[in-house]
C-alpha positions as CSV (number, residue, x, y, z in Angstrom):
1,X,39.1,141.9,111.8
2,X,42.2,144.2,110.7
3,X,42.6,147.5,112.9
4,X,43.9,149.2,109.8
5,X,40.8,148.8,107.5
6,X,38.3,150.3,110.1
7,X,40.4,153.4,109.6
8,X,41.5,153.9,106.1
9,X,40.3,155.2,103.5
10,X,37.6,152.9,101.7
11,X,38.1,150.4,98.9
12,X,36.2,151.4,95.7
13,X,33.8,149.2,93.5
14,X,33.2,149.6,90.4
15,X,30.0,148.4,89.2
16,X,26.8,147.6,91.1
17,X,25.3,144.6,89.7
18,X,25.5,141.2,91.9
19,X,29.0,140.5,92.0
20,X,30.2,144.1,92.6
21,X,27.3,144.5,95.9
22,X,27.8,141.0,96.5
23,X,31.7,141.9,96.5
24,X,31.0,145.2,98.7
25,X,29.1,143.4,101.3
26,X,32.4,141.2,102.0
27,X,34.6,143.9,101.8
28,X,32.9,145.5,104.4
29,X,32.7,142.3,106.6
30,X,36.5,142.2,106.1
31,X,36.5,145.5,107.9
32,X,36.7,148.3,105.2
33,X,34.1,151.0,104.7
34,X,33.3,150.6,100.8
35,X,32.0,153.3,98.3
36,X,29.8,151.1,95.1
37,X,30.1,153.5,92.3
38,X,27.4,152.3,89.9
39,X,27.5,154.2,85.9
40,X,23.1,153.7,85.5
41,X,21.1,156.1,86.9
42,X,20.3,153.6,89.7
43,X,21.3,150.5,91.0
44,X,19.1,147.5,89.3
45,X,19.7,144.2,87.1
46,X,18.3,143.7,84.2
47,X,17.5,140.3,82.7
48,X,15.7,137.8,84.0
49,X,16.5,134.3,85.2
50,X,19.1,132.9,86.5
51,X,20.3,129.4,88.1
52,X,22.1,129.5,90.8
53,X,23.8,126.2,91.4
54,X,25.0,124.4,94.8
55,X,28.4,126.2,94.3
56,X,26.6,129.7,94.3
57,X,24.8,128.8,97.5
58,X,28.1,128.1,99.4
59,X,29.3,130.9,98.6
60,X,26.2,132.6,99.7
61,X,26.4,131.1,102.8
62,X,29.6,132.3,103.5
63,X,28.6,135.4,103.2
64,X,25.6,135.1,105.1
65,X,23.1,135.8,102.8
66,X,21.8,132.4,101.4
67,X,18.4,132.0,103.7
68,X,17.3,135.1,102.7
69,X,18.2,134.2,98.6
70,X,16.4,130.9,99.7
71,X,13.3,132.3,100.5
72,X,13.3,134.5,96.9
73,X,14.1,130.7,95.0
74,X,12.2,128.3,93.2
75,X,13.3,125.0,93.9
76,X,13.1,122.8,90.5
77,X,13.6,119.0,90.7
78,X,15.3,118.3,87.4
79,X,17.5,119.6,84.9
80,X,16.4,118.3,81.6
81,X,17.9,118.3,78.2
82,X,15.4,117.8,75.6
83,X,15.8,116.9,71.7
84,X,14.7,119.7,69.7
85,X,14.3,118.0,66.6
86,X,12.8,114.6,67.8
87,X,10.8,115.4,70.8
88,X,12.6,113.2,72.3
89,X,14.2,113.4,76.3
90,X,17.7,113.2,76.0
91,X,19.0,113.2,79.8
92,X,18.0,114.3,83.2
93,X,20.2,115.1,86.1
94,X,17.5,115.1,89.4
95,X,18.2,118.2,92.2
96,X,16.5,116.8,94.8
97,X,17.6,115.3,97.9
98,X,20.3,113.2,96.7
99,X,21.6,115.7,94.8
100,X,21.4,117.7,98.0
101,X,22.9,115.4,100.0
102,X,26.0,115.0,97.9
103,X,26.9,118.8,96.8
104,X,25.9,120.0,100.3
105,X,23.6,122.7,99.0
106,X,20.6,122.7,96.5
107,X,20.1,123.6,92.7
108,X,17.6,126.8,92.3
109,X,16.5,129.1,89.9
110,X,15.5,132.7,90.8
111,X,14.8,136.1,89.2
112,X,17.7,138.3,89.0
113,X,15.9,141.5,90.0
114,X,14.9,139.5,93.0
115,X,18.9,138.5,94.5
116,X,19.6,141.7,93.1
117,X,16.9,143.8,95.5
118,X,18.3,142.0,98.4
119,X,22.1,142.4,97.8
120,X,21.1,145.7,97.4
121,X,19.1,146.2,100.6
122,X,21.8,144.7,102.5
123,X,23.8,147.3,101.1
124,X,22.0,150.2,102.0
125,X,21.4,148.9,105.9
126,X,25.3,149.0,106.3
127,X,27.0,152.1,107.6
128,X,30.2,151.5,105.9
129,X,28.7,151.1,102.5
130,X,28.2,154.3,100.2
131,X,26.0,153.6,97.1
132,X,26.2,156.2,94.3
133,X,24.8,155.9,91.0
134,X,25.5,158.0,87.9
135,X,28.8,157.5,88.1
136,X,30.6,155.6,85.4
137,X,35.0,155.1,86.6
138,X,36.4,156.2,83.6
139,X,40.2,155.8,84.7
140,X,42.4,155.7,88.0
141,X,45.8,156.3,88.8
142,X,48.2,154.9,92.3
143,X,50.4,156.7,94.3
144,X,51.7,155.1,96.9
145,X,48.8,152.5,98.0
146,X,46.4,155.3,97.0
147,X,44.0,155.2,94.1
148,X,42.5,157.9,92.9
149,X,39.1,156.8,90.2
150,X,37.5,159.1,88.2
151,X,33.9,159.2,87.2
152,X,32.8,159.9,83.4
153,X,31.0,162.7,85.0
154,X,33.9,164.6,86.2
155,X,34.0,163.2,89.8
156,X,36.8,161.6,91.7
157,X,37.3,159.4,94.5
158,X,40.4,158.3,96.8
159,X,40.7,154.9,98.0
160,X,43.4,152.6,99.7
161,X,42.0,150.0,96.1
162,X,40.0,149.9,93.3
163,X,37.6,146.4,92.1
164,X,36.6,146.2,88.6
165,X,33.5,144.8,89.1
166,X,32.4,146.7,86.0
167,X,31.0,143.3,83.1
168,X,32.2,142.5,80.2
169,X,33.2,145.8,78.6
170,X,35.0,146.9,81.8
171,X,36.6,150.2,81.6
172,X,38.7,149.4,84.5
173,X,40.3,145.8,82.5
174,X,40.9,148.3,79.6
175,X,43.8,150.1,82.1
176,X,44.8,146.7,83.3
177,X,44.6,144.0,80.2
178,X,44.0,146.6,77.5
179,X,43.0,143.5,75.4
180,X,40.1,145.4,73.5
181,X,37.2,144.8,73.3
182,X,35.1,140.8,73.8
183,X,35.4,137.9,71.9
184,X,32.3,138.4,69.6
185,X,31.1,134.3,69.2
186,X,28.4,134.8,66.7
187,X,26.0,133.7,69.4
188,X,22.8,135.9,69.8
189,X,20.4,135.4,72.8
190,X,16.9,136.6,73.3
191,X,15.0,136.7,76.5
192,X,12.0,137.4,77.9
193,X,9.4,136.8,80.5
194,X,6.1,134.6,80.0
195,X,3.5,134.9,82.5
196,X,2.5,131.0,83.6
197,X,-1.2,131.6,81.5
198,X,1.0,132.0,78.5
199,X,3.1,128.6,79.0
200,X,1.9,125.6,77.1
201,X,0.0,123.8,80.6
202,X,2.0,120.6,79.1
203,X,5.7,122.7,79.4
204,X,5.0,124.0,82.8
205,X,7.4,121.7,84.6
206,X,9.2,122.7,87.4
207,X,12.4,121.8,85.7
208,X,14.9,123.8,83.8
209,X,14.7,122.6,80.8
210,X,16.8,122.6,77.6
211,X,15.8,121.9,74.0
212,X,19.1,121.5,71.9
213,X,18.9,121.7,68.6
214,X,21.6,122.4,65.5
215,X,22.8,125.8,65.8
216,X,20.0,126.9,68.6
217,X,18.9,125.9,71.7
218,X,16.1,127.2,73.8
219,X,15.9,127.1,77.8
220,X,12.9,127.7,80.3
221,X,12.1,127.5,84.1
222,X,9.4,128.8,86.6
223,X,10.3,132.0,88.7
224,X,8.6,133.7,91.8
225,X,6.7,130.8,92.5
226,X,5.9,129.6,89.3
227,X,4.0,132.6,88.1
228,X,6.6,133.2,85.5
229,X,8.5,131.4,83.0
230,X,12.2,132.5,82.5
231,X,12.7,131.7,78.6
232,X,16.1,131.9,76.6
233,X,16.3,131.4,73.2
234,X,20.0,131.3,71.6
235,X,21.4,130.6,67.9
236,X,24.3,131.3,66.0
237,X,25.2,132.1,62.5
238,X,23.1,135.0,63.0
239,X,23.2,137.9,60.0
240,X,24.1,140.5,62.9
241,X,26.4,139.9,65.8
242,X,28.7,142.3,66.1
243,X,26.7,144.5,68.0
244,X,23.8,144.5,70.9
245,X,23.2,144.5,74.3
246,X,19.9,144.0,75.8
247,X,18.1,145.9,72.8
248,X,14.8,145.3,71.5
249,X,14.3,142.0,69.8
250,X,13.2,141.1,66.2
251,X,10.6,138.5,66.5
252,X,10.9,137.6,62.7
253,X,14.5,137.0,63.1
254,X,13.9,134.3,66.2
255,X,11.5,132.7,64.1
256,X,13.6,131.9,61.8
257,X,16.3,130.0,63.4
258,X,14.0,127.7,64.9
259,X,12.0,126.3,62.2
260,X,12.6,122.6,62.9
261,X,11.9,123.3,66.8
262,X,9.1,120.9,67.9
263,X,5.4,122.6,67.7
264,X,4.8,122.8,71.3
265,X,7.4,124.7,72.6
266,X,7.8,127.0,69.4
267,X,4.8,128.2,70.2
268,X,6.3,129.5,73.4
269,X,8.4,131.9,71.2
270,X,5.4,132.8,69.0
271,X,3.8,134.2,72.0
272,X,5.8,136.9,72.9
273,X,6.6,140.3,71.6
274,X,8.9,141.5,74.2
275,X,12.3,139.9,73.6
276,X,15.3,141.3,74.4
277,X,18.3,140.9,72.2
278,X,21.8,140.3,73.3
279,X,24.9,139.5,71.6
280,X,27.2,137.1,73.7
281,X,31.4,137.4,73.7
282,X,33.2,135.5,76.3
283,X,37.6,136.4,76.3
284,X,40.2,134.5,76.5
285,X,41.8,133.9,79.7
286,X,44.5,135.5,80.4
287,X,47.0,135.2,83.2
288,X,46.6,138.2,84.7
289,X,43.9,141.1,86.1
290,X,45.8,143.0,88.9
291,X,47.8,145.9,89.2
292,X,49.1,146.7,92.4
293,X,45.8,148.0,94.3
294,X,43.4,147.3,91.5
295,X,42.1,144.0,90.6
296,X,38.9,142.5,88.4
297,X,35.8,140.3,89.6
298,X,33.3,138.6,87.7
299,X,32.6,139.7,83.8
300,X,34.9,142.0,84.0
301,X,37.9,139.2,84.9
302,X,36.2,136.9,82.7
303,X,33.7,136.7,81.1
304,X,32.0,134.1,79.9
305,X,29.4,132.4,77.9
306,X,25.8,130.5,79.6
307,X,25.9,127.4,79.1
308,X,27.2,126.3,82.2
309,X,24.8,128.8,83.8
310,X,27.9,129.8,86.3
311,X,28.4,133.0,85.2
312,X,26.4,135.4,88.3
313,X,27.8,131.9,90.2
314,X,31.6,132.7,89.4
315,X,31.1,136.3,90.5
316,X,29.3,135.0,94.1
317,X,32.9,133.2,94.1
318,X,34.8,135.8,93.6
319,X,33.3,137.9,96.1
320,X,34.0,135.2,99.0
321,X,37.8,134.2,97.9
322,X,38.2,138.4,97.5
323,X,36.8,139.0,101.1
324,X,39.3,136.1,102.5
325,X,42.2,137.0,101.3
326,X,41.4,141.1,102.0
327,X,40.5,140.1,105.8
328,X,43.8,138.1,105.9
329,X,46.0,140.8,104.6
330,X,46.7,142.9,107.5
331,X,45.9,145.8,104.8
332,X,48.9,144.8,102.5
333,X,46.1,144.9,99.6
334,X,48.3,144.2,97.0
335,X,49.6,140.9,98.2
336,X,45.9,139.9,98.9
337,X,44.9,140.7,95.0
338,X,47.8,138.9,94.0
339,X,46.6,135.6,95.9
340,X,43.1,136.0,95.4
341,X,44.0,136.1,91.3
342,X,45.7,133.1,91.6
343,X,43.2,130.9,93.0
344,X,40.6,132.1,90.6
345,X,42.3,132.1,87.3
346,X,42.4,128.7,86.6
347,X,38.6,127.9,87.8
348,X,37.6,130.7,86.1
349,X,39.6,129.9,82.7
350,X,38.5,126.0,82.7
351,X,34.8,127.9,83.1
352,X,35.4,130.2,80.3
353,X,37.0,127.0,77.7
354,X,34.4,123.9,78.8
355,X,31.3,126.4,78.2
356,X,32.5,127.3,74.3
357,X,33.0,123.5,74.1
358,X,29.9,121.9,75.7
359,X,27.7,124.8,73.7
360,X,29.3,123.3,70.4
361,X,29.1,119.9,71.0
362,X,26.5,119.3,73.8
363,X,23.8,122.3,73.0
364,X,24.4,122.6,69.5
365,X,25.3,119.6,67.2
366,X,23.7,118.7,64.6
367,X,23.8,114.9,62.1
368,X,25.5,112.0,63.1
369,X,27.4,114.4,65.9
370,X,23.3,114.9,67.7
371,X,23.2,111.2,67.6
372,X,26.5,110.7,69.7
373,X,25.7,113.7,72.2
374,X,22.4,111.4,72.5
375,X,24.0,108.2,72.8
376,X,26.8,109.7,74.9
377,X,23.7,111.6,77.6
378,X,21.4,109.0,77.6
379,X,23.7,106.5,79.0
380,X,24.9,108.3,82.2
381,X,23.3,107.6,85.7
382,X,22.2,110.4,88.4
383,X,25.6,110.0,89.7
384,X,27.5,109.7,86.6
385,X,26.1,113.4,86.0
386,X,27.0,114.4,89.6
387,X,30.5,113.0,89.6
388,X,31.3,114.5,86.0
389,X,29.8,117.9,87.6
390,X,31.7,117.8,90.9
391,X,34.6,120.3,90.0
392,X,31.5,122.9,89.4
393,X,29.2,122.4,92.0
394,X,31.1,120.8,94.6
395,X,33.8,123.7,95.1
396,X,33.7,124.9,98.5
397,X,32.0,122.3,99.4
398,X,34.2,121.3,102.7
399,X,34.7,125.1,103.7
């Protein structure tokens, strides 16, 4: 551990979701104190699912927090791509032992509020750690390896950096990128929460499972045990998407973009009232997200769309490669930012470019183009899937 971060002043984080406290419990094992400055009225997540894939439990364990995410997880067996149209099983990648064996680490699914509660307890049990809510950074200026963040609220804070761990419409990339605001896709997702009494009995697989159809898809896997379905329904062409984030969902209007979904697991959107509505934006990559002794993490640095599911997974990343290069530093922050950017932006952009390509022509086709993504899936092996997925799932793998 460096001498000098013991007894500076703290590193500020922007943003308290699960890549900023995952980001502030490594900055404090690299040695600084840390203040988490977090703009809701308390720190929570909202959403619901997530998968957290063998990549996300490396990093995890690196920063000694995977047995306890472990215990929180539901450990599915497949991943499953279903045709929405036919009925028909397209592919199935296993995540059991093999798949175990040769990432290192296991494919799970788990409630965000659930890895959420535990960063956050973490948090709150260390003495360097300061967790304040209600306070939304605004701005920040640097004056000689000192920034100085201000708080919509009319607050300020001193700190030897800053991390913009603040999503997709960060306020601290706006200083940094000033590349407005994100990429709007047309893409509009809707989630919500089925108790299992609710889920058709002949859906309740302990799978995540994907049915793709032409311009919509729909996902769902158990949570906490099984006693809840995570569902995600997403199409695109949508009559609104310029706007929305996490508001109240029009029933009618999911409805209607999956008429030609298969009975059985339309009915699993006709149960439910309380959908959530979000619009999804992704940016491009760009080749740059410090300034001196401010740097981005996770949706703020780039942001991304699901359909590789890596997005809480790229911000686990983050955290770990940020903590590394920070302890390393001998407090010459700067330098650290500078190298930590550079062996991120590259993993992060390919993220950010295959998941706007495999949603178009893997989630999404429809004709003669479903018939090749058919042909093309059904074909591969087990391990043809887990080679083709190694430079996801297998990074950090030999750590």
């Amino acid at each position: 551990m460096n001498t000098h971060a013991t007894t500076s002043l703290p590193i500020i984080v922007a943003g308290g979701g699960i890549g900023g406290l995952a980001t502030t419990i490594g900055l404090s094992r690299a040695g600084y104190k840390v203040i988490a400055l977090e703009k809701a009225h308390e720190f929570g997540e909202i959403g619901a699912g997530i998968q957290l894939g063998p990549n996300a439990f490396n990093a995890l364990k690196t920063l000694g927090l995977a047995e306890k995410t472990l215990a929180n997880a539901v450990f599915i067996d497949k991943l499953i791509m279903m045709d929405a149209i036919s009925g028909e099983m397209v592919a199935q990648i296993p995540v059991d032992a093999p798949f175990r064996e040769y990432f290192k680490n296991p494919y799970a699914v788990i409630h965000r509020a659930d890895l959420h509660k535990f960063l956050l307890e973490v948090c709150r049990a260390d003495p360097k750690v300061t967790l304040l809510s209600r306070h939304e950074v605004t701005g920040f200026s640097q004056t000689n390896g000192t920034v100085e963040v201000s708080t919509g609220d009319g607050a300020s804070f001193k700190g030897v950096a800053l991390i913009g761990a603040d999503g997709v419409r960060s306020k601290v990339r706006e200083s940094i990128v000033g590349d407005g605001g994100p990429k709007i896709s047309g893409h509009v997702a809707y989630r919500a929460v089925l108790p299992i009494e609710e889920m058709p009995e002949e859906l309740r697989w302990n799978a995540a499972c994907l049915w793709a159809g032409p311009k919509y898809h729909m996902v769902h896997y158990p949570l906490r045990g099984g006693k809840l379905f995570n569902i995600v329904a997403t199409f695109h062409h949508a009559t609104r998407t310029t706007e929305g984030h996490n508001e109240p969902g029009d029933r009618d209007e999911l409805l209607s973009y999956f008429e030609h979904l298969q009975a059985k697991p339309r009915s699993i959107l006709e149960k439910s009232d309380g959908w959530r509505r979000w619009v999804l934006g992704d940016r491009d990559p760009g080749d740059n997200w410090s300034d001196g002794n401010v740097t981005l993490l996770g949706d703020a640095a780039h942001p991304t769309h699901q359909y590789f599911a890596q997005g809480a997974c790229m911000a686990l990343e983050d955290a770990v490669v940020l903590m590394r290069e920070v302890a390393a530093a001998n407090g010459d922050l700067a330098s650290a930012f500078r190298h930590y950017q550079d062996k991120r932006i590259t993993r992060t952009a390919r993220i950010v470019l295959s998941s706007r390509e495999i949603g178009r022509c893997f989630y999404h086709p429809a004709g003669v183009e479903r018939l090749v993504r058919n042909e093309i899936l059904g074909s591969k092996t087990p391990q043809d899937f887990y080679r083709s997925l190694d430079w996801i799932y297998g990074y950090g793998r030999d750590d």
